[in-house]
C-alpha positions in Angstrom: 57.4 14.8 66.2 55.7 13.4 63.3 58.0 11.5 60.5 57.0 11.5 56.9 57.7 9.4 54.4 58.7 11.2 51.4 58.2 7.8 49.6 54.2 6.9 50.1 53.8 11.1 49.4 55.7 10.5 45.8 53.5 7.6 45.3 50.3 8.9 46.8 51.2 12.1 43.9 51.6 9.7 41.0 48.1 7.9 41.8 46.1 11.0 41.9 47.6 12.1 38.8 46.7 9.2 37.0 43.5 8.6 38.3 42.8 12.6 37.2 44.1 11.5 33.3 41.6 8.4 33.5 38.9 10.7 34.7 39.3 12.6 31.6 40.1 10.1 29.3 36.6 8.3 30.6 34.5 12.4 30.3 36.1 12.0 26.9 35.4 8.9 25.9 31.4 8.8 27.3 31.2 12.2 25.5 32.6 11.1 22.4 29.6 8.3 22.9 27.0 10.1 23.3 27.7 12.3 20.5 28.0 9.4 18.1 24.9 8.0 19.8 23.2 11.7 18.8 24.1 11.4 15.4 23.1 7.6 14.4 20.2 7.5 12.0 17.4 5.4 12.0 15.5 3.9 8.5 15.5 1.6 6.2 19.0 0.5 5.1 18.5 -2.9 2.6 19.3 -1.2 -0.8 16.2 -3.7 -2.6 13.2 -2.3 -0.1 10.9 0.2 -1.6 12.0 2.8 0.9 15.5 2.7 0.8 16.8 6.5 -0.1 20.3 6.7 -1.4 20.5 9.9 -0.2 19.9 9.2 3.3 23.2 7.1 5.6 21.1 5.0 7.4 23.7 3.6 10.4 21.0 1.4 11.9 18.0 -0.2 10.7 14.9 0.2 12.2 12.6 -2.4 10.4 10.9 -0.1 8.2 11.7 -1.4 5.0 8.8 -2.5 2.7 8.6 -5.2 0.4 6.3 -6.8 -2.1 4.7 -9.5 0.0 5.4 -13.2 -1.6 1.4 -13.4 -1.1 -1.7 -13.5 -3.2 -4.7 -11.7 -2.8 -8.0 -11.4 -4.7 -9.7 -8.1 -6.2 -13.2 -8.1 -5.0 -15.3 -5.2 -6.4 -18.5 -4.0 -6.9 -19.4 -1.6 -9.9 -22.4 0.3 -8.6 -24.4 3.5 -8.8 -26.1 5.7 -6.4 -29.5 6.0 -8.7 -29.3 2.2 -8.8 -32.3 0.4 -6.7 -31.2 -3.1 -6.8 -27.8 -1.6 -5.9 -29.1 -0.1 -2.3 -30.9 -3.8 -1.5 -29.2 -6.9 -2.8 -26.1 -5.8 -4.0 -25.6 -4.2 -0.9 -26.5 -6.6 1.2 -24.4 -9.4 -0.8 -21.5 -7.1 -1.5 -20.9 -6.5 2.7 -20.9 -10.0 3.1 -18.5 -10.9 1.1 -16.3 -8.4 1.8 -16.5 -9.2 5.9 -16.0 -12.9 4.9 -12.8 -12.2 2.8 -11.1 -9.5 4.7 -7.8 -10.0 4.7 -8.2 -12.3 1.4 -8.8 -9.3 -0.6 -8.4 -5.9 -2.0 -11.8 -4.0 -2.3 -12.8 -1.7 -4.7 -16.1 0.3 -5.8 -16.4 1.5 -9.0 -19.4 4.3 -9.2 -21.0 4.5 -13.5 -22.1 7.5 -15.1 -24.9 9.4 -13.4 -23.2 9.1 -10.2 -22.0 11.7 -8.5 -19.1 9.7 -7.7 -17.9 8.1 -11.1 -14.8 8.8 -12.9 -14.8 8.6 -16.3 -11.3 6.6 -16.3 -13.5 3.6 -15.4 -15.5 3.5 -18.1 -12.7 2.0 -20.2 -12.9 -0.7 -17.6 -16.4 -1.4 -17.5 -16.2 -1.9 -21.5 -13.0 -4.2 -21.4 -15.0 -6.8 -19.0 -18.3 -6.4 -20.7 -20.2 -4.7 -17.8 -23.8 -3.1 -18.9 -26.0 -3.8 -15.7 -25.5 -2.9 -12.2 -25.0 -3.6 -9.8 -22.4 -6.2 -10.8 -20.1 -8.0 -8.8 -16.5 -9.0 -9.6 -14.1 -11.1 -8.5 -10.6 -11.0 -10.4 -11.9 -10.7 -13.6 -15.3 -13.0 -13.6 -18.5 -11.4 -12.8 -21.1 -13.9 -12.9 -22.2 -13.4 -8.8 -25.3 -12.9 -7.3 -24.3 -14.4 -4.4 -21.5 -13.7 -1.4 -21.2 -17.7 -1.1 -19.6 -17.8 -4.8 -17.7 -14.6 -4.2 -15.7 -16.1 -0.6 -15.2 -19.4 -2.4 -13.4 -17.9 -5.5 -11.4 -16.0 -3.5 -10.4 -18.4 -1.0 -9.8 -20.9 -3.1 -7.5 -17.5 -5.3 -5.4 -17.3 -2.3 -4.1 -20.7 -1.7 -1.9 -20.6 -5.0 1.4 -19.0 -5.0 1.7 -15.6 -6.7 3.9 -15.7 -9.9 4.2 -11.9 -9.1 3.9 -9.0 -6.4 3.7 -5.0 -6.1 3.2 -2.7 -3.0 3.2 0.6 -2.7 3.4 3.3 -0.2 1.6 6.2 0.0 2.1 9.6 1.8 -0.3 12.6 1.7 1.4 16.4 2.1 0.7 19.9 0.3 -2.7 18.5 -1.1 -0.8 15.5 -3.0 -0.3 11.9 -3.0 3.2 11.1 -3.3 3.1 7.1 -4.0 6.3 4.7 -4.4 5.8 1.7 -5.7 7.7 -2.3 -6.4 6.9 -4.7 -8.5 9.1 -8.1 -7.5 8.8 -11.3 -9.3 8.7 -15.0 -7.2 8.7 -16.6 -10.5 9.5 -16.5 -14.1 7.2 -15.4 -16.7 7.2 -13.7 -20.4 4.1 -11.6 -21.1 3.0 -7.7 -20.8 2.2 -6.8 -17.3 1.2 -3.5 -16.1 0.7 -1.7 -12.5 -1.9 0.2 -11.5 -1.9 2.6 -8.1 -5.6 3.4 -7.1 -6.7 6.1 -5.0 -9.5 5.1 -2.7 -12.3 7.0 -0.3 -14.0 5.8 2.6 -16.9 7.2 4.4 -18.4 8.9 1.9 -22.1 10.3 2.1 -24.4 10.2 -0.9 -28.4 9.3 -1.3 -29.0 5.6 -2.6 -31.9 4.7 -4.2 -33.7 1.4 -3.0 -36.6 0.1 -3.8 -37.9 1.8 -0.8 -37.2 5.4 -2.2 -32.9 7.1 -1.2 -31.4 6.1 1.9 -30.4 9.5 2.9 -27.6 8.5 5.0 -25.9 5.4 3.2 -22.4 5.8 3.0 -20.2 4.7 0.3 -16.8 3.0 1.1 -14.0 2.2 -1.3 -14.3 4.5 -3.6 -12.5 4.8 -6.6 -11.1 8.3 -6.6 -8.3 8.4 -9.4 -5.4 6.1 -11.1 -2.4 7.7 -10.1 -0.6 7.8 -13.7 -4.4 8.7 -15.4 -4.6 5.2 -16.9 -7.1 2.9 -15.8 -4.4 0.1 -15.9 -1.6 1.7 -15.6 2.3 1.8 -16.0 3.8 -1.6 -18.2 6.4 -2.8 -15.7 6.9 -5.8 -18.2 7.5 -6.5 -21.6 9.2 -9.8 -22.2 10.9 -11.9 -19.7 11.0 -11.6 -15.9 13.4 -13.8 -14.0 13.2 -15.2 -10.4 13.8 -11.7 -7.7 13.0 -9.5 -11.1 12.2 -5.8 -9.5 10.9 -2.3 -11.2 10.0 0.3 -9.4 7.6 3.5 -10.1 6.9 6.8 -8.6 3.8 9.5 -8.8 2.5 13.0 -7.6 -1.0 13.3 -7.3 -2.6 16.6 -6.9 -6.2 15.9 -4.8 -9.5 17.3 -5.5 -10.1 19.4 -2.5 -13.5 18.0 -2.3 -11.9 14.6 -1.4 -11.2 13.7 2.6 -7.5 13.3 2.7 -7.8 11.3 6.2 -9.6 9.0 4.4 -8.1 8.3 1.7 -5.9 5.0 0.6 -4.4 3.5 -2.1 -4.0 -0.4 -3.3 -1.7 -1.3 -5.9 -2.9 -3.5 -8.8 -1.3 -6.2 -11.3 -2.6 -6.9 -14.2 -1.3 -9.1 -17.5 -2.7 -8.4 -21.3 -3.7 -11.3 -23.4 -6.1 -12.2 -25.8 -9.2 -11.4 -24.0 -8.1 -7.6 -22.7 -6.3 -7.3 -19.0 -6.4 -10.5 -17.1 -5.9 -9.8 -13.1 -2.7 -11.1 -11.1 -2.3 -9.7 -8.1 -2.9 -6.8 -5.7 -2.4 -5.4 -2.5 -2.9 -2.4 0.3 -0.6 0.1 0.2 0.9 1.6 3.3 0.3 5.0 4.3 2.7 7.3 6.0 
């Protein structure tokens, strides 16, 4: 005969019952998880970046957010044309140098003159504000007096060293044959003037006969191109007008339509400060833009 104990069944009841509710609870619980897990959002979630959208309950950040860099860096460019001999030797040559000396010093720019199948007549304002009548000519901020990369790498390393008063970046994304571009000014120091910023659209790898004094290279191609200003003004959007204080921010937005002849894979933008004074627009600051 076997003798149970009514007891140790009771109790051996009980356990399994709770052990069956924790079970659950736990299902509940790791599903309730999972779910919230599903529904977190990723972006950028500091209210004073560039890409923070209001619109958008970011629940954790991811890093993304862009800021104007509290960094200076030179605008080295090169106003050119393709029918231009001296511009397919020398200033080529000289040019290239400088720029694969400085990289990472500056912003680069190519600014193509009338008769070129690649000018914009936007930049003809600019060639008359800083007195430009022979090509090629080679500029650094805003002096032009280069016939040599060893000037052009020592003004703009010796440009970089100081701390920028002011800083702008911009970011850039292409869809539906249009540039959509954001940008930031931020100030690192005070300062009372009129400044403005520019967004330029740039094109790489760009094919086009250069004269020499050789005859046309047949195959040069033509890098940083200036495509378009993205508010169609040369030097762009005041962002100042009296005093800027320490942490001082305005910000801009654009919508670009592109010329279908233009490589959207390669294009960029760089974003560009400038200041007005006596003596026209007096350069500040500029930097890359980043693409999405």
């Amino acid at each position: 005969m076997i003798l149970v104990n009514l007891t140790i069944i009771r109790n051996l009841n009980t356990f399994m019952k709770r052990l069956t509710l924790i079970g659950a609870f736990g299902f509940t619980l790791l599903a309730f998880t999972s779910c919230e897990q599903d529904n977190r959002v990723q972006g950028c979630a500091d209210p004073f970046a560039i890409n923070f959208s209001p619109n958008i309950l970011v629940s954790d950040d991811d890093g993304s957010c862009v800021y104007p860099p509290e960094e200076r860096k030179a605008l080295l460019y090169k106003v050119t044309a393709t029918w231009c001999p001296p511009c397919g030797e020398w200033g080529s040559e000289v040019f290239h140098e400088a720029v694969d000396t400085t990289k990472g010093d500056a912003v680069v720019m190519a600014i193509h003159t009338s008769g070129d199948p690649m000018h914009n007549p936007m930049t003809d304002n600019f060639e008359t504000d800083y007195g430009i009548t022979g090509y090629p000519t080679l500029v650094v901020n805003h002096e032009s007096d280069y016939s040599s990369a060893g000037g052009i790498i020592s003004t703009v390393k010796s440009f970089v060293t100081e701390e920028p008063t002011v800083s702008a970046i911009s970011i850039l994304e292409i869809k539906n044959n249009k540039a959509y571009l954001t940008a930031q000014t931020r100030w690192f120091a005070e300062m009372t003037g009129q400044v403005y910023c520019s967004i330029y659209l740039l094109e790489d790898g760009i094919k086009e006969p250069q004269a020499s004094p050789d005859g046309y290279i047949a195959d040069y191609v033509h890098d940083y191109v200036f495509r378009t200003s993205a508010n169609g003004e040369m030097f762009g959007e005041a962002v100042l007008n009296g005093e800027a204080w320490v942490g001082k921010t305005e910000n801009l937005s654009y919508e670009v339509d592109l010329d279908p002849s233009w490589n959207q894979n390669n294009l960029y933008a760089v974003t560009v400060l400038w200041r007005t004074g006596a003596d026209g627009y007096e350069f500040l600051n500029a930097y890359y833009s980043v693409k999405r």
